[in-house]
N, C-alpha and C positions, 0 to 999 in steps of 0.2 A: 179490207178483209183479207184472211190467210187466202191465197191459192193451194188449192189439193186436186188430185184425183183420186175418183169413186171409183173403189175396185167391189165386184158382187161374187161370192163363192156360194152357190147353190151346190151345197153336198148334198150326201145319203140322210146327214141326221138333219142340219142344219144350214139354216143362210146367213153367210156370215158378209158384211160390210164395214168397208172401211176405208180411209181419209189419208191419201198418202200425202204431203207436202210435196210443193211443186218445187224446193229450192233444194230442200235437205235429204227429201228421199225416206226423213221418218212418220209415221206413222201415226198421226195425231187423234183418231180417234179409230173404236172398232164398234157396232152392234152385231147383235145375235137374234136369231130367231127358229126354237128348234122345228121338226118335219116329226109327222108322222109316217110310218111305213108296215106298210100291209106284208106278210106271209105266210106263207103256207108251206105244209109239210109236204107238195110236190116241189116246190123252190120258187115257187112264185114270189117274187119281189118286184113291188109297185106300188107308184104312188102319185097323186093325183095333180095335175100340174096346178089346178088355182091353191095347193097347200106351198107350191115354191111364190105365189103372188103373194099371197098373206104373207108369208113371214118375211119375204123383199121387203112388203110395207112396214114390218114391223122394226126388221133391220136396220133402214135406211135409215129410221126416224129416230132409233135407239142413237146410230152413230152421228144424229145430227143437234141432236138434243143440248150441248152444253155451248155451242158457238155458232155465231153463222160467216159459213164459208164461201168464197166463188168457186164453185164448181168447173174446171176447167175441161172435163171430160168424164166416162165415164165407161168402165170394161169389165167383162161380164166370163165370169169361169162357169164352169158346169160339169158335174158328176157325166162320166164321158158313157157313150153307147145307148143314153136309153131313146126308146122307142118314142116318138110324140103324134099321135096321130089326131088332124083335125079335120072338121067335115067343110064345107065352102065356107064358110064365115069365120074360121079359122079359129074355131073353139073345139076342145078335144073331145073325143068321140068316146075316148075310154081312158082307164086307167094308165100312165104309160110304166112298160115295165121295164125295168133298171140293168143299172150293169153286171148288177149281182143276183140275177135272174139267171135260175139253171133248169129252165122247165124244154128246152129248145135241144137239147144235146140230139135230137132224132131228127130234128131240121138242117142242124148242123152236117150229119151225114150223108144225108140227102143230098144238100147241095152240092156238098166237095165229091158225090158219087157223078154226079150230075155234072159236072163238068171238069168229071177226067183224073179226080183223084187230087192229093194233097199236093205232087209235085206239080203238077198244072195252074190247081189253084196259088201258089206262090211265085210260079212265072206272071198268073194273071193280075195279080195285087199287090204283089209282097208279103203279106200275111195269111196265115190258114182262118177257114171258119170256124170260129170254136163258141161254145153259149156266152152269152156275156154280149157278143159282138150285135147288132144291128140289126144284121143280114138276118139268121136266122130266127131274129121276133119277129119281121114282116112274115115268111113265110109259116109260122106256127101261129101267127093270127089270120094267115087264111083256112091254116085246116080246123082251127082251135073258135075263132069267135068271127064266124065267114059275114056275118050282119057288121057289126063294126068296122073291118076291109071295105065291105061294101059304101059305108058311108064316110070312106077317108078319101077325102080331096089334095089333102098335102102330109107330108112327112116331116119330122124334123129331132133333131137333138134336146135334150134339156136349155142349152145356153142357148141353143139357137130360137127356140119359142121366148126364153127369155128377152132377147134380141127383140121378136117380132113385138110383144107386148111393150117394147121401152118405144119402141122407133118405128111402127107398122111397118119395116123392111123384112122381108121374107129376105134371108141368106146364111150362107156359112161360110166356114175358113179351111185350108186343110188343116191345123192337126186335130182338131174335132172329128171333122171326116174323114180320115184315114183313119179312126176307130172301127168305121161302121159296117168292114170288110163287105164291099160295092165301091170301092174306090180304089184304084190305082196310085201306092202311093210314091212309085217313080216318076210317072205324067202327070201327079195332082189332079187328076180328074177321078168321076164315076165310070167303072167298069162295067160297060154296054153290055158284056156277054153276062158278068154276075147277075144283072137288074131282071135280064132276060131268062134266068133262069129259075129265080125270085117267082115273075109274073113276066111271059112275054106281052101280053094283051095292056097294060097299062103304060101311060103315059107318063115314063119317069122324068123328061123334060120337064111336067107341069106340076109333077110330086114332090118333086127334091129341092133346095134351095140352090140358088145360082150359087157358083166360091169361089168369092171372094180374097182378096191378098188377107193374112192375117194381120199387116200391121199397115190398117186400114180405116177410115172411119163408115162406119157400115150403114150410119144414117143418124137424125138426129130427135132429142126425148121430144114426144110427145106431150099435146095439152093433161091427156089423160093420163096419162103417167106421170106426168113431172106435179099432178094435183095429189095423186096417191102418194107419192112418196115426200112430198114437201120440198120440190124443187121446180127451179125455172125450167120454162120451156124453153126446148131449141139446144141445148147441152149436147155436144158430139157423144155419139157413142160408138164404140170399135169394135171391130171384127169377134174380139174376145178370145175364147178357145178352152179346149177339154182344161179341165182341172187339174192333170199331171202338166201337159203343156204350162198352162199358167204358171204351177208351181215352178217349174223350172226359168219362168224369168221371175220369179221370186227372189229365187234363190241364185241367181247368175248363171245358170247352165245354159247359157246361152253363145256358146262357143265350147273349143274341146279344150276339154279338161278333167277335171273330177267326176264322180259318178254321184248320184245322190240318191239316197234312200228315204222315204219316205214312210214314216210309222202312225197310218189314220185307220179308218176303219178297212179296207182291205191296204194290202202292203204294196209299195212301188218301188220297183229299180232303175233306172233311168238315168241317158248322157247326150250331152250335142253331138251331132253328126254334122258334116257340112255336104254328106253325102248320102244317097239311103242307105242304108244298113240290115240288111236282111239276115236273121238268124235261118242256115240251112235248113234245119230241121222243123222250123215254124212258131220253135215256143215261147221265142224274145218275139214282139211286136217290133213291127216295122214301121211306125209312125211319124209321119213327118212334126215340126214342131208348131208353132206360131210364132215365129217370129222370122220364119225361112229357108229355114233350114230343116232337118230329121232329128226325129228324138228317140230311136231303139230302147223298148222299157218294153218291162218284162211285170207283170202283177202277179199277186198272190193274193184268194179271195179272204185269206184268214188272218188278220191281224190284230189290228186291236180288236175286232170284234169278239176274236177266242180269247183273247188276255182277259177282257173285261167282261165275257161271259165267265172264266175260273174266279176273279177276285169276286164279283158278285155272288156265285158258288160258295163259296167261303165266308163272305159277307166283311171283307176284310177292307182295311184304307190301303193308301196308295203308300203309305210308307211301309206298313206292313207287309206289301207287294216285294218295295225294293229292297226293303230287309233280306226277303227269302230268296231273291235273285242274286243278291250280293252274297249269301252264305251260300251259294255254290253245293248242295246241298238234295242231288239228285241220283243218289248212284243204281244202275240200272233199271232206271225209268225211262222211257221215250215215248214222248204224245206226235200224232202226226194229227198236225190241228186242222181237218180237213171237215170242219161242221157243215160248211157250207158245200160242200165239195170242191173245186179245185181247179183254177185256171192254169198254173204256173207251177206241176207239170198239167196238162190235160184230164181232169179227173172229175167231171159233172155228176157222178154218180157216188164218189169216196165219200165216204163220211170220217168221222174224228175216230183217233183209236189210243187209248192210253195200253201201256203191254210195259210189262216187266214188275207190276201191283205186288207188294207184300207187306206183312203186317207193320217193318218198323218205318214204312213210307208216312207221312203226316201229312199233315194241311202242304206246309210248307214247298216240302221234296214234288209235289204234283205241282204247286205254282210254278217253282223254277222250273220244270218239264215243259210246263204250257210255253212257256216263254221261250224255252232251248227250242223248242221244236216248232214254234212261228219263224226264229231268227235264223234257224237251219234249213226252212224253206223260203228266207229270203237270198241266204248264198246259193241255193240253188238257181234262183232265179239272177243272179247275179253271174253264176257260169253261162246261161243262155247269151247275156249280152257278149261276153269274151267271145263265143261263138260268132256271132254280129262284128266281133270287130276293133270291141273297148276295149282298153287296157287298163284298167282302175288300180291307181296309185293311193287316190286317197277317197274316205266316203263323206259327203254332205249328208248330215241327217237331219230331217226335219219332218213334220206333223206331232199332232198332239202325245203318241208315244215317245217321242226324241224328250220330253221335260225331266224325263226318270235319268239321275247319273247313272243307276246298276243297270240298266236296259241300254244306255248309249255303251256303256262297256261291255256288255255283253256282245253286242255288234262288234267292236272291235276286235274282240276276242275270236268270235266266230269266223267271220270276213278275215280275218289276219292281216288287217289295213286299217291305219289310223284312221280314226274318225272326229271330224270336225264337225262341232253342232252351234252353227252361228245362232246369233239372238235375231230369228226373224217374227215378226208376229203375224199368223195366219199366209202363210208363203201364195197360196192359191187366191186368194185373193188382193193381196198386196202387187203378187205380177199381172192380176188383169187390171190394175191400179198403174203400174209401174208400162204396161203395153199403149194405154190411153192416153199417156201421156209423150208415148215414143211416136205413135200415130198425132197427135194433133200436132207435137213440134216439130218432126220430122228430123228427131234424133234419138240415139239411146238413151235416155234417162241414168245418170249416176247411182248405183246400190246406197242407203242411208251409211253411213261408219255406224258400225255395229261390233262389240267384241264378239269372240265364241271362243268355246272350251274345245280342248283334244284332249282325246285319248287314245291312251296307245295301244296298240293289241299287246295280247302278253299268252305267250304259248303254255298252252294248259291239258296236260293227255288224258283229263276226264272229258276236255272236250272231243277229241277224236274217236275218243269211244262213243261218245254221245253221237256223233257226225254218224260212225258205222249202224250205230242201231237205226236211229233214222233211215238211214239209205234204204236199207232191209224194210222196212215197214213200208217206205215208200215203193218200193218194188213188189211188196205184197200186194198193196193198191192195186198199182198196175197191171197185175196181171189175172184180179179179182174185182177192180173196183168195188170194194169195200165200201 
């Protein structure tokens, strides 16, 4: 039988699995399984972790359905930050809320008031507390649903319940946990004073998972699981790691070099470090990686989720999109796609704002707007890491928006740096594939030979105008939160 590694991508919408070859590095088969997801018009985002079990099962079995493989390990990505809380038997207590949960922004203040303000909190972790993060869902679940706290016995990440349910091992890795700002991510540990300021009264020794090396085997499937998903018992399974982290041994950012951008449902900017990397001001993430190193990345809550909130607007296909992206075709329009509000800069309360509307603007001229103004809020987030440290020569693009050519050029355009968009299939799941196997042989794993296209930026002065308006609206936010 072929030798592969099971790589599992628990995102926002969907769980994606798939079958990497043990020899060649490609990608021999993939299944899918979508997620449902709860919100509400205060920002609650959540979603129920036996809906990430079902669609595993569904996944697995999608991606095992035309051969039978030896399994030679198996590693597990995870939509990074959210909250999982279980009661002793290690089943969840409530809904857990995600990374794109912006209901916390008043916990968030709290805490960074609490202990001494933003330059202290960045002495203490490397990273500031902002919604999205961790930290401040434990503390708005004790002011918010104090019954629920009450019946939490353990904590944990998405990958990492996933983790517990493959292999009954409670644990994590750092660059998972250095999302969850309660960890230090220059000593790799949990931050005593954060936890304590969180809840001094509980016992986070017996709340938190031990953490483990990332590229690790973190324990081995289960009778119960390896039944559910139609595989042998006893199959190693690895440390895993956040879903940017993975992506990044996806896609080779696993040493310094290129930056890579990532276009899913919120946006990522991201590079190796072999060092931490701390943006002074706070707004690039100081993340260590999983593989050993720091991974500095900086998100942006609105990506494809606003692209594909306007094309559904419209009711339009995807070629129709890149038509209207390609004819360039927006003049004095500027959207600041801030529906969800706004990680990258700091904006939990911004909402979307389209400005400069008149009668001869069409369907069209607002799509290319939607799109200028996500990709002008990923160069922004892209100066946070220069900040940090990076020097980005060139940009890896990859996630489900990178398939569009007018949208990879548009990046280049914007960025003013070529962009490389290798052929990788489902990058976050492929490097918790490509980590499982670095963990059980106890080397790196070769990337598949894969072509990829480039393109080159090309200096455009309806872009800099576009760049200015943005700024301005972006600054209006700021100092309105809009």
């Amino acid at each position: 039988m072929r030798r592969v590694f099971l790589g599992i991508d628990c995102g926002t919408q969907s769980t994606k699995v798939v079958l990497r070859d043990h020899a060649s590095g490609e990608i021999v088969a993939v299944g899918r399984a979508p997620h449902e997801l709860v919100e509400r018009d205060d920002g609650t985002r959540e979603q129920d972790p036996a809906w990430w079990i079902d669609a595993l099962r569904v996944a697995a079995r999608d991606a095992l359905r035309s051969e039978h493989f030896e399994i030679g390990g198996i590693g597990v990505s995870g939509q990074q930050h959210g909250l999982v809380c279980l009661d002793q038997s290690d089943r969840p207590v409530r809904a857990a809320k995600l990374w794109n949960d912006t209901t916390t922004a008043l916990q968030c203040d709290e805490l960074m008031r609490k202990l001494g303000g933003p330059s202290r909190v960045l002495q203490l972790i490397g990273n500031l507390i902002l919604p999205g993060y961790t930290a401040p869902k434990i503390a708005w679940l004790i002011a918010h649903d104090p019954d629920a706290y009450a019946r939490t016995a353990r904590m944990c990440l998405p990958h990492d319940y996933l983790n517990l349910w493959l292999t009954g091992q409670f644990v994590t890795e750092p660059g998972d946990a250095s999302g969850t700002a309660y960890f230090d991510v220059r000593a790799r540990r949990y931050s005593d004073e954060v936890l304590a300021a969180i809840d001094e009264r509980r016992d986070w020794k017996r709340t938190l998972p031990p953490v483990a090396p990332s590229i690790s085997v973190a324990g081995t499937l289960r009778r119960e699981a390896a039944n559910a998903l139609g595989l042998d018992e006893g199959i190693p399974v690895t440390a895993g790691g956040g879903d940017n982290m993975c992506a990044a041994i996806g896609c080779d950012i696993v040493a310094d070099g290129p930056v890579a951008v990532s276009l899913g449902t919120s946006g990522t900017v991201f590079a190796y470090r072999d060092e931490p990397a701390v943006d002074p001001l706070g707004e690039a993430a100081a993340f260590c990686d999983s593989t050993g190193g720091w991974l500095p990345l900086a998100a942006t809550l609105n990506c494809t989720s606003a692209t594909e909130w306007a094309r559904e607007l419209f009711a339009m296909d995807h070629a129709d999109v890149d038509a209207a992206i390609a004819d360039g075709g927006a003049p004095g329009l500027a959207f600041l796609p801030y529906l969800s509000g706004e990680r990258t800069p700091n904006r939990p309360r911004a909402a979307g704002v389209l400005a400069g509307l008149r009668p001869d603007h069409g369907r069209d001229a607002i799509i290319r707007a939607v799109f200028e103004g996500v990709t002008f809020g990923l160069a922004y987030a892209m100066d946070t890491l220069r900040r940090a440290g990076v020097a980005p020569t060139e940009v890896t693009l990859i996630g489900g928006g990178s398939a569009s050519d007018a949208w990879s050029q548009l990046c280049a355009d914007v960025f003013a740096l070529p962009v490389m968009r290798p052929a990788i299939v489902e990058a976050a799941a492929s490097g918790a594939a490509r980590q499982a196997q670095w963990a059980v042989d106890g080397k790196r794993p070769a990337l598949a030979i894969a072509s990829a296209q480039r393109f080159e930026p090309r200096p455009r002065s309806e872009l800099r105008e576009a760049a200015r308006r943005i700024a301005a609206l972006r600054a209006i936010a700021g100092s309105s939160q809009l």
